[in-house]
N, C-alpha and C positions, 0 to 999 in steps of 0.2 A: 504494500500500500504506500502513495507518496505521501509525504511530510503534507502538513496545511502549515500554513505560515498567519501567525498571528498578527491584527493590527499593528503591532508595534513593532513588527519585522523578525521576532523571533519564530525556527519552526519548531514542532513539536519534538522531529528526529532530521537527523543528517547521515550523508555520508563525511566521510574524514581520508584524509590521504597524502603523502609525501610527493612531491614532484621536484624529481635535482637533473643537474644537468651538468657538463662541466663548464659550459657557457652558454650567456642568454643575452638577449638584444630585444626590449620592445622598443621601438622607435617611437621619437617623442612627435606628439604633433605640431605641426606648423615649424618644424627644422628641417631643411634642406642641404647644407653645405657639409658640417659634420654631423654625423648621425649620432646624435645621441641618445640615451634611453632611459624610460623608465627606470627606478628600483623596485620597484612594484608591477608585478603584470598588470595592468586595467583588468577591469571585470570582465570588457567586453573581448580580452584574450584567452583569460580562462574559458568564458563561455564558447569560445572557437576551439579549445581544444577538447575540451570537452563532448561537441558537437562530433570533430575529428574522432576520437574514440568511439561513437557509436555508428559513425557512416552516415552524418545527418548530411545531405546537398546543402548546398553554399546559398546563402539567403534563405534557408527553409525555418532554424531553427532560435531566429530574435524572438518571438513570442515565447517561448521558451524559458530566457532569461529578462523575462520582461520585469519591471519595477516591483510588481505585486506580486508576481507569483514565484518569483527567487531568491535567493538569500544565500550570500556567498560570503565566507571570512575567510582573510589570508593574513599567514601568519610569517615572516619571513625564520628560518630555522637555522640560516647560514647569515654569517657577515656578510653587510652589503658593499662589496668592493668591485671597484671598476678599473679595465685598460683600455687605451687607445689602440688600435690594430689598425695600422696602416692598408688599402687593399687598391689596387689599380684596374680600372675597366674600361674597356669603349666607352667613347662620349656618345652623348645624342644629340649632337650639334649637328641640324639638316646641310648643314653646309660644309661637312667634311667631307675629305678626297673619298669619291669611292670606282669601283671596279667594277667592271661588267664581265661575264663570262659568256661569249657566244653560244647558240643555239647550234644545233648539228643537223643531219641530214633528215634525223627521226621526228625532230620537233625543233619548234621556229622559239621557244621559250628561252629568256637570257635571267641569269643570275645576276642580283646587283647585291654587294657587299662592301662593308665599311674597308677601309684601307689599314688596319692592323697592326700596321709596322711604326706606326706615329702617332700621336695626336690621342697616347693614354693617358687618363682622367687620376688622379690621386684622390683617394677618399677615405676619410680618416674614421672609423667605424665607433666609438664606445661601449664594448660590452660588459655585463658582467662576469667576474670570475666565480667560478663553485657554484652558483646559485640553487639555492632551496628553500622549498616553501610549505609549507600545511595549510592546505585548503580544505576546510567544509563547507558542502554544498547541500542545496535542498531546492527541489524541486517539484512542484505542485501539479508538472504535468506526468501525468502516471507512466503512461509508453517509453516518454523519454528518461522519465526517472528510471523506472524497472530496470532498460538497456543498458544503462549508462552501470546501474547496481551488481550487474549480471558479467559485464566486461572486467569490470576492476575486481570482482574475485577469484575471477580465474584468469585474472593477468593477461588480460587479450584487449585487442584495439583494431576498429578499422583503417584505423590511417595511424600511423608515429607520432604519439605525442611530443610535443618539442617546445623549446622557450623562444619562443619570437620566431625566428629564421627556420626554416624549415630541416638546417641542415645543423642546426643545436638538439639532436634529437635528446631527447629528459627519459629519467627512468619514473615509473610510478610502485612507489613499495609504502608497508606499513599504514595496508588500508582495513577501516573498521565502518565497517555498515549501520549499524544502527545504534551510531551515538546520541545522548539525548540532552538537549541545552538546557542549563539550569539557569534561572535569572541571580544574578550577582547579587545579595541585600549588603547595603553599607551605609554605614554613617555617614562619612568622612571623603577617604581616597580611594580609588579603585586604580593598581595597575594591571593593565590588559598588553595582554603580548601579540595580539594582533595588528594592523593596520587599525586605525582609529578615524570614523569619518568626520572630518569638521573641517576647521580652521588651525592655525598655531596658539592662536588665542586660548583653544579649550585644552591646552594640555598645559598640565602644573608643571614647571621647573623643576629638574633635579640635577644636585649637583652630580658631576662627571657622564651625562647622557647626551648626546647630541640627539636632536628632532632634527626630520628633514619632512618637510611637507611637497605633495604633487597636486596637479590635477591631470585626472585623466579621462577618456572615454568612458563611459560604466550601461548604458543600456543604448541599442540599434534597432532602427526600423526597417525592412523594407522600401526602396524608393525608389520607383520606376525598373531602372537595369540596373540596379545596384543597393546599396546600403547609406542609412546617413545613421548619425551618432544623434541621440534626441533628449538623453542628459549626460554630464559630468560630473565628477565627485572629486572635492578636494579632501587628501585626509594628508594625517600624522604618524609617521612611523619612526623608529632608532635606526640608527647604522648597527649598531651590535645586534646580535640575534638576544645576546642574557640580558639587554635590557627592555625594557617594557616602558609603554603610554602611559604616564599620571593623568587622570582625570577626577572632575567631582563628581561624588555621588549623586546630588543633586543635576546632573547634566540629564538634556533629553535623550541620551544614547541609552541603548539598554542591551550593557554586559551581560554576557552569562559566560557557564564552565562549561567544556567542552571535553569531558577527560579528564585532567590535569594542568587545560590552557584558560585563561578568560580570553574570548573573544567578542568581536563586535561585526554580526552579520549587516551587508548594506545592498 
């Protein structure tokens, strides 16, 4: 049976699961020149690979991870550390030299190709190194839940799961099916070791912890021959994996435990 997802965005039961990789690249949006990346997948990456794991078609599966009926927390589990990697490719400037291959006796059709030997591009990539996450997920659509619940236990996938590029294939281990969220009661403070959604504002200071705030894609619609992104989510996460989010108790977020983790599904 799928999870129901409560008003407040907590669901009743989730899945749980480790995804590492030895490098990962989500590309930030609106960066062209050097690629840089997320430290955090967007929502709306996990949901594609997730998608990818059960064999959903491309554009089929936004509703899916729609605003109300999903609920995803990520937990980063590795240091979040990055390198520049330099990479060299064909430009796509219409106006470089290119080449023509004649046609032969069988067919009158000519090959036209860029000119190779010059005029390569320098592209300075930023990935992450090690990267590893804990992600629970819940999902309200039953068919896609079920698959997606039936794949990760017996270790199977229709497409490679991977962190960004296709060619960063990820492993998935230390998966638990039917964990069930507990709401955090507190006075005071609550630290949570997940991504935290907000502002910089909502999280307390602590000494020796670096915050690093994102915003990124988080739910996709459908739109014409393609996809648009139809909200964004700014959150608060550490560089360190041991350290965790201070927030108030009092905040409209609503922690729960997850196992042994607090997290904050969004």
């Amino acid at each position: 049976m799928s999870p129901q997802i409560a008003e407040d965005g907590v669901p009743d039961h989730c899945l749980s699961f480790t995804v590492q990789s030895t490098w990962g690249h989500f590309k930030r949006v609106g960066r062209s020149v050097t690629k840089q990346t997320y430290r955090i997948p967007p929502r709306t990456t996990v949901a594609g690979m997730l998608a990818a794991i059960v064999g959903a078609d491309r554009d089929s599966y936004y509703d899916v991870f729609g605003a109300d009926n999903a609920a995803i927390a990520i937990t980063p589990v590795s240091d979040l550390r990055t390198v520049n990697i330099p990479t060299v490719g064909v430009g796509t400037d219409p106006g470089q030299s290119v080449a023509k291959t004649a046609g032969n006796h069988y067919s009158e059709y000519t090959l036209t190709y860029q000119d190779t030997t010059e005029a390569r591009q320098l592209h300075g990539y930023e990935v992450l190194a090690d990267p590893a996450y804990r992600i629970d997920v819940a999902l309200e659509d039953e068919a896609f839940y079920d698959d997606l619940r039936d794949h990760l236990n017996a270790g199977t996938a229709i497409y490679p799961p991977s962190l960004g590029k296709s060619e960063y294939l990820a492993t998935i281990k230390d998966v638990q099916l039917n964990q069930t969220p507990v709401r955090v009661e507190a006075n005071n403070l609550i630290d949570v070791d997940s991504v935290v959604p907000g502002s910089l504002a909502d999280a307390v200071p602590q000494g020796g912890v670096t915050y690093g705030v994102e915003r990124s894609p988080a739910v996709m619609e459908k739109s014409g021959g393609g996809r648009k992104t139809t909200r964004f989510d700014d959150y608060v996460y550490t560089q360190k994996a041991d350290n965790t989010v201070r927030i108030n108790a009092n905040t409209e977020l609503v922690p729960v435990e997850v196992g042994s983790r607090t997290v904050v599904f969004r």
